[in-house]
N, CA, C and O atoms as a GROMACS GRO file, in nm:
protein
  304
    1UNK      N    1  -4.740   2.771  -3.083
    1UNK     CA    2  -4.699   2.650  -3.150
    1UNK      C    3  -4.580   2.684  -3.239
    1UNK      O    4  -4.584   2.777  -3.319
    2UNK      N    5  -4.500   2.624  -3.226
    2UNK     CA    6  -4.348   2.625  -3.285
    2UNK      C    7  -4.363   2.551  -3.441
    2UNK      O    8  -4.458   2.474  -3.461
    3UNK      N    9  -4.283   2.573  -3.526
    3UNK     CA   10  -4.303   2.522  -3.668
    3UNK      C   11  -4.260   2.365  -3.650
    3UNK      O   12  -4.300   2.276  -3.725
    4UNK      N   13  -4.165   2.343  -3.527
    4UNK     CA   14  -4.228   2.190  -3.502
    4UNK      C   15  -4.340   2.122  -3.525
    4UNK      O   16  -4.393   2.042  -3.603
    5UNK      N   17  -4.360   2.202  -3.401
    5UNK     CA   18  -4.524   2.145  -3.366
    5UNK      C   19  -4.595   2.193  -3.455
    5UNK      O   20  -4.694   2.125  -3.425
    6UNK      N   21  -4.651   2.286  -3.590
    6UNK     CA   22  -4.688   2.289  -3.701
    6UNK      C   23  -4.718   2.182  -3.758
    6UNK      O   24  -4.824   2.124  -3.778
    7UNK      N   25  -4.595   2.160  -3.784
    7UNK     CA   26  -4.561   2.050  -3.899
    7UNK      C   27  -4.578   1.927  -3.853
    7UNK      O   28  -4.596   1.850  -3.948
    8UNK      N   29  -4.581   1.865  -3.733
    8UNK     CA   30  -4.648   1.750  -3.668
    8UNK      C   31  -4.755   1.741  -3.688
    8UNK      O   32  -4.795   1.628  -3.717
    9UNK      N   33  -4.851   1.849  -3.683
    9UNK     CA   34  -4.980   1.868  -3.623
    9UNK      C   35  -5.029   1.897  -3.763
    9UNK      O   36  -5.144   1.935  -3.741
   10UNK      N   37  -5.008   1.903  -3.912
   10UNK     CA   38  -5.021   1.898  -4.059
   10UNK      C   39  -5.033   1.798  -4.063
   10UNK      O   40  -5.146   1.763  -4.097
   11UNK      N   41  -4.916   1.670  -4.029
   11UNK     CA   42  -4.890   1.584  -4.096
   11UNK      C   43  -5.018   1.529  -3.998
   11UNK      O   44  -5.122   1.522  -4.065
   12UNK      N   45  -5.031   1.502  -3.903
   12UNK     CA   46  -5.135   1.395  -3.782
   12UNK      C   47  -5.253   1.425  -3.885
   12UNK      O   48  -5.314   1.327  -3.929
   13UNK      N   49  -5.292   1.561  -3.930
   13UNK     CA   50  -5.419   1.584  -3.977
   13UNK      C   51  -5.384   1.484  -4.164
   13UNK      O   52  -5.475   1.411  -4.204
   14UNK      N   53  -5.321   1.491  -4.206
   14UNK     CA   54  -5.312   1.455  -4.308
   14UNK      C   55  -5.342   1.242  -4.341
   14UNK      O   56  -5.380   1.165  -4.429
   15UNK      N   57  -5.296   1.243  -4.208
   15UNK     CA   58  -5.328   1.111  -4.192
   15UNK      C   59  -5.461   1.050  -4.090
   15UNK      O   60  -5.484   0.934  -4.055
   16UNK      N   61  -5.515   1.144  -4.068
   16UNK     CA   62  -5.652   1.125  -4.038
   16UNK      C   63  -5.760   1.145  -4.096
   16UNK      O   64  -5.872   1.105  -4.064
   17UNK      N   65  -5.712   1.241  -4.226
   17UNK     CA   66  -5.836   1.231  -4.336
   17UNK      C   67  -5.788   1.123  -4.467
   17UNK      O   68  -5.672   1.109  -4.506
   18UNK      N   69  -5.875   1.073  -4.506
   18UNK     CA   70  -5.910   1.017  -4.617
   18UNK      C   71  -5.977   1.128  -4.733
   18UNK      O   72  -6.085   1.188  -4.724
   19UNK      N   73  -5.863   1.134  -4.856
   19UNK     CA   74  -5.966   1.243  -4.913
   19UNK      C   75  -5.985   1.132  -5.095
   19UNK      O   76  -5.903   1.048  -5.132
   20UNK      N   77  -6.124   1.174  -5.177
   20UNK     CA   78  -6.125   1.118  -5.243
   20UNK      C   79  -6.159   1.276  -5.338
   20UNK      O   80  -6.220   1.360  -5.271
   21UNK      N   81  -6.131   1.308  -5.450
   21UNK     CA   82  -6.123   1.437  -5.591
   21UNK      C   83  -6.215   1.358  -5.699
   21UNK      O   84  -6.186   1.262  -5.771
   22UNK      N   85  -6.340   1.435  -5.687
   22UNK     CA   86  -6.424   1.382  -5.785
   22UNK      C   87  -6.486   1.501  -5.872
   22UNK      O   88  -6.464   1.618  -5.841
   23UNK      N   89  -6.565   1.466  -5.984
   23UNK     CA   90  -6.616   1.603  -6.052
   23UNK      C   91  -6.750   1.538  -6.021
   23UNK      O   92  -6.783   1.420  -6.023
   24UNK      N   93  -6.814   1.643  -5.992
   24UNK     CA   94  -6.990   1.606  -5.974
   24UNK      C   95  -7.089   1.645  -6.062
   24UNK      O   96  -7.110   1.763  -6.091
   25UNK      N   97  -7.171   1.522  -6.118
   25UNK     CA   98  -7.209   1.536  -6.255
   25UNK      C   99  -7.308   1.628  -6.258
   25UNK      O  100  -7.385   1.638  -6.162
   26UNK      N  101  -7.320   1.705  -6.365
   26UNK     CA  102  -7.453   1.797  -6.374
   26UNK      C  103  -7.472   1.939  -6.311
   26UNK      O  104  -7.564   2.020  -6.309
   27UNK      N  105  -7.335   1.933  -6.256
   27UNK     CA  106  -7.368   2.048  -6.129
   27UNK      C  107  -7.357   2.192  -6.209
   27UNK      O  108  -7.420   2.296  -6.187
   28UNK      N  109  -7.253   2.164  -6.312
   28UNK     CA  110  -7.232   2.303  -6.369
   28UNK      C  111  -7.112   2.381  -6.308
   28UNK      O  112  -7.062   2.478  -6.365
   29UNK      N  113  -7.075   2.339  -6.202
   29UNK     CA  114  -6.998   2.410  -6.102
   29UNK      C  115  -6.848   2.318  -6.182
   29UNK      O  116  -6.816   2.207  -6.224
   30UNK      N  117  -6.780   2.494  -6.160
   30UNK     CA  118  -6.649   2.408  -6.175
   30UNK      C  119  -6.545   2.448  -6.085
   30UNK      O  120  -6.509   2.566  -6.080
   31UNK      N  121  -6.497   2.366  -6.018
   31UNK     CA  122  -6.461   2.394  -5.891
   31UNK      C  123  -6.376   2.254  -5.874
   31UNK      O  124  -6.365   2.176  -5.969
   32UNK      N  125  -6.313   2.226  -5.738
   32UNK     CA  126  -6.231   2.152  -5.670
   32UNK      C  127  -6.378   2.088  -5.550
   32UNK      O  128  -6.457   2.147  -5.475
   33UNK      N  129  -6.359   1.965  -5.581
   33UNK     CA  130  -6.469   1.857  -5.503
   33UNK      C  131  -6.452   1.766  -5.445
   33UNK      O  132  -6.425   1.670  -5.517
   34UNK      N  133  -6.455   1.742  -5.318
   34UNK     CA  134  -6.330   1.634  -5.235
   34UNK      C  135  -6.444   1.634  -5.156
   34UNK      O  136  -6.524   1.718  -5.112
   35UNK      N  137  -6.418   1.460  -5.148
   35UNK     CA  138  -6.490   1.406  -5.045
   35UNK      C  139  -6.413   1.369  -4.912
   35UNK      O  140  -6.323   1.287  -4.930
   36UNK      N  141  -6.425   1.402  -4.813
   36UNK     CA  142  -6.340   1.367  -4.721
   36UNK      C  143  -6.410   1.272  -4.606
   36UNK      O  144  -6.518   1.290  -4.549
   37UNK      N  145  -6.302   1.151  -4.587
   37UNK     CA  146  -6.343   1.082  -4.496
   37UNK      C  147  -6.272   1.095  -4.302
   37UNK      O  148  -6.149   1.090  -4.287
   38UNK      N  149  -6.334   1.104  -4.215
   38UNK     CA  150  -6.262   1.140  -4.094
   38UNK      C  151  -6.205   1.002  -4.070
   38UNK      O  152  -6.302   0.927  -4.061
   39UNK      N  153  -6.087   0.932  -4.054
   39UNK     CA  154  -6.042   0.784  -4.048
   39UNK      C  155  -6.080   0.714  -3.906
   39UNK      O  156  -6.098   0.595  -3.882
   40UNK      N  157  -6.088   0.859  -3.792
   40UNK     CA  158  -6.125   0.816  -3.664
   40UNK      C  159  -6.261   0.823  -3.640
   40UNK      O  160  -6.303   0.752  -3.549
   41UNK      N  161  -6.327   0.881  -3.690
   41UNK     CA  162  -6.481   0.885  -3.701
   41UNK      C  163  -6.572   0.818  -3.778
   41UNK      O  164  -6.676   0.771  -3.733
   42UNK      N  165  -6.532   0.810  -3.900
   42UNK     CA  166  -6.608   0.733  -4.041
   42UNK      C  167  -6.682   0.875  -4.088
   42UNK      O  168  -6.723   0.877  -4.204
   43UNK      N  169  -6.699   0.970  -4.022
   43UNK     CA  170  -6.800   1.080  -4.076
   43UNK      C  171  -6.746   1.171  -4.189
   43UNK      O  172  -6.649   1.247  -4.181
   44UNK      N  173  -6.830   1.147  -4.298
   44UNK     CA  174  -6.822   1.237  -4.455
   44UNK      C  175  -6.827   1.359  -4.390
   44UNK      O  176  -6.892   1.390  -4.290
   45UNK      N  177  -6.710   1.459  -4.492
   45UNK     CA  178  -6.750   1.603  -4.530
   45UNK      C  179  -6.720   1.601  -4.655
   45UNK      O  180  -6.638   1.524  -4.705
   46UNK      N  181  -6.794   1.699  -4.723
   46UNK     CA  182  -6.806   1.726  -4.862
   46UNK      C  183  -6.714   1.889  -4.861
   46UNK      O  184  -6.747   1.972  -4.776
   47UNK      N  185  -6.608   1.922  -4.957
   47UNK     CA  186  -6.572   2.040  -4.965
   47UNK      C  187  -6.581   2.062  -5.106
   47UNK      O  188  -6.508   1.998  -5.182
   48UNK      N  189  -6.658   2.142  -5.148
   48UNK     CA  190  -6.670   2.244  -5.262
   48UNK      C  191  -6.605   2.388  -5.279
   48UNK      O  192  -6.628   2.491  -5.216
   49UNK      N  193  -6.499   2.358  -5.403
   49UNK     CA  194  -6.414   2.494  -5.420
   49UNK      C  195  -6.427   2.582  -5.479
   49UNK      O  196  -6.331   2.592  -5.556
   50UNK      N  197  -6.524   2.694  -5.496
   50UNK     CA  198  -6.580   2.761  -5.566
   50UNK      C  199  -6.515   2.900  -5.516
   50UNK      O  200  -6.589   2.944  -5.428
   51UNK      N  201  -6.432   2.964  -5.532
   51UNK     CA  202  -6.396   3.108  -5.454
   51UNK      C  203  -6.380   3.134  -5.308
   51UNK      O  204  -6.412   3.224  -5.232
   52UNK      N  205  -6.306   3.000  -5.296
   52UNK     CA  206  -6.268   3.001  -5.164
   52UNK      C  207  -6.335   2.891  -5.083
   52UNK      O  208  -6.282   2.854  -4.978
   53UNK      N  209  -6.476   2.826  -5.133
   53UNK     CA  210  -6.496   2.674  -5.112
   53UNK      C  211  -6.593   2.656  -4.990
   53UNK      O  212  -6.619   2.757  -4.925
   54UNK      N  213  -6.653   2.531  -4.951
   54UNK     CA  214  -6.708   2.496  -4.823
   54UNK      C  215  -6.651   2.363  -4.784
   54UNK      O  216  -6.588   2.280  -4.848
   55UNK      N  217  -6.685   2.366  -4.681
   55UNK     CA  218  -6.659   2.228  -4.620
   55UNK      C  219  -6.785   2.196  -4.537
   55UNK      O  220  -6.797   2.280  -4.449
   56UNK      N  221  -6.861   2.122  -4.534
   56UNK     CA  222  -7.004   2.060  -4.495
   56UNK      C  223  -6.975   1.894  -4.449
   56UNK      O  224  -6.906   1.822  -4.521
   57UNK      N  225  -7.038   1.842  -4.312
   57UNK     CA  226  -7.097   1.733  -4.319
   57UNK      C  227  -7.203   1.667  -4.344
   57UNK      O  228  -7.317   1.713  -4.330
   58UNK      N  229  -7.173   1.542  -4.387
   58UNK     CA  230  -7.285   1.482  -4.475
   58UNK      C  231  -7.411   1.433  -4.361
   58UNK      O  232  -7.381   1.362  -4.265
   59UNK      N  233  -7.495   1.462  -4.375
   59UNK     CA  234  -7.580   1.391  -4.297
   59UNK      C  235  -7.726   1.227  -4.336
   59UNK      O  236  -7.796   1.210  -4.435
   60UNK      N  237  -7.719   1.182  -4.266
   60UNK     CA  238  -7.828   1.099  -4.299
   60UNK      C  239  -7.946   1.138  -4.290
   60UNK      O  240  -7.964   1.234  -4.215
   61UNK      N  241  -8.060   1.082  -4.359
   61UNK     CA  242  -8.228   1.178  -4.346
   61UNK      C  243  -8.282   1.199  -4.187
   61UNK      O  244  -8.376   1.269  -4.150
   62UNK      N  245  -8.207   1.131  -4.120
   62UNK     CA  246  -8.272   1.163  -3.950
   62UNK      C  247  -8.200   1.319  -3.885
   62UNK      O  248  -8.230   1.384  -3.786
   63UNK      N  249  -8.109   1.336  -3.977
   63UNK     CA  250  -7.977   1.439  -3.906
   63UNK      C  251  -7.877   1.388  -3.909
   63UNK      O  252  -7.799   1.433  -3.993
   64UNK      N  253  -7.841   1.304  -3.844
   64UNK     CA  254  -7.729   1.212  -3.804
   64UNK      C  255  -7.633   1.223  -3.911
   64UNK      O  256  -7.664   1.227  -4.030
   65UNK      N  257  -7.510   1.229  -3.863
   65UNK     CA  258  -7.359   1.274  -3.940
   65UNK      C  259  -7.355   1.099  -3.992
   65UNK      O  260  -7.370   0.999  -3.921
   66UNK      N  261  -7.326   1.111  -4.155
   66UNK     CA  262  -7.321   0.996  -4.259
   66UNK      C  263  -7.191   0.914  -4.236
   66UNK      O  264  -7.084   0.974  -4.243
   67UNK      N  265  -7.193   0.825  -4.219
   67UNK     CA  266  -7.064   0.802  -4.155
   67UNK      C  267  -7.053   0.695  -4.311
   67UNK      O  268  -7.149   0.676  -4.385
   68UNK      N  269  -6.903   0.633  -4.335
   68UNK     CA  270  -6.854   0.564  -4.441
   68UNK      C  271  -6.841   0.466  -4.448
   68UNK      O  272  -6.764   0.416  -4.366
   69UNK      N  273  -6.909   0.373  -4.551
   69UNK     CA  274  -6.954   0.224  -4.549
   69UNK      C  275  -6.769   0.212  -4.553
   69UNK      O  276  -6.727   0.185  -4.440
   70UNK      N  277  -6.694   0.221  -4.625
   70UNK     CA  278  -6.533   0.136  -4.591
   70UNK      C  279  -6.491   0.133  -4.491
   70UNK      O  280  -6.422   0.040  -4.448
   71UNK      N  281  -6.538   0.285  -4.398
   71UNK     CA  282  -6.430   0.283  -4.269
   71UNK      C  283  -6.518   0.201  -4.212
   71UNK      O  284  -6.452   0.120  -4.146
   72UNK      N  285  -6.693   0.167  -4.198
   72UNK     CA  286  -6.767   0.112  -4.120
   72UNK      C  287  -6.711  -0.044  -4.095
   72UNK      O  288  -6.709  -0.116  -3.996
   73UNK      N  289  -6.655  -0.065  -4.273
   73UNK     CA  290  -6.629  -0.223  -4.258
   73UNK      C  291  -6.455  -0.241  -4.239
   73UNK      O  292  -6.403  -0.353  -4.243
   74UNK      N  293  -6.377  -0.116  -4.218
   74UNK     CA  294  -6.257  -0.144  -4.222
   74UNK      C  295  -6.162  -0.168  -4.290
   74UNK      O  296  -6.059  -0.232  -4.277
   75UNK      N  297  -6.237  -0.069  -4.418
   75UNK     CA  298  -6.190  -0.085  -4.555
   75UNK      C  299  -6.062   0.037  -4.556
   75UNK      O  300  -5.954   0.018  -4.611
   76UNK      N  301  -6.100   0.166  -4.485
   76UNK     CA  302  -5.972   0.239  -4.457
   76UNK      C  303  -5.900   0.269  -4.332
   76UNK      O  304  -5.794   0.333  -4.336
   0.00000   0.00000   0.00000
């Protein structure tokens, strides 16, 4: 992949996530906390930045990947 195609392929991703920077109460953790929404999917990941960080999807109590009441209704 050529720094073209890099930099296309940054930007496509940049506009397919939805990200929202929150602090999460109580946690103690201090870190970088972004909720990310997939725009083509609706499905949450949670990334926590703690020494390099995670990235996790959210799931519903059956398993099932949590998908996002805005994108559900077309809010993003």
């Amino acid at each position: 992949m050529d720094k073209k195609d890099l930099k296309d392929y940054q930007k496509s991703l940049g506009e397919r996530f939805y990200a929202l920077h929150f602090t999460a109460k109580g946690t103690g953790i201090h870190g970088v906390d972004i909720l990310y929404v997939d725009c083509e999917t609706g499905i949450e990941y949670l990334f926590v930045g703690v020494s390099g960080g995670s990235l996790i999807p959210l799931l519903n109590p059956d398993g099932s990947p949590k998908i996002n009441e805005k994108w559900r209704n077309g809010e993003l």
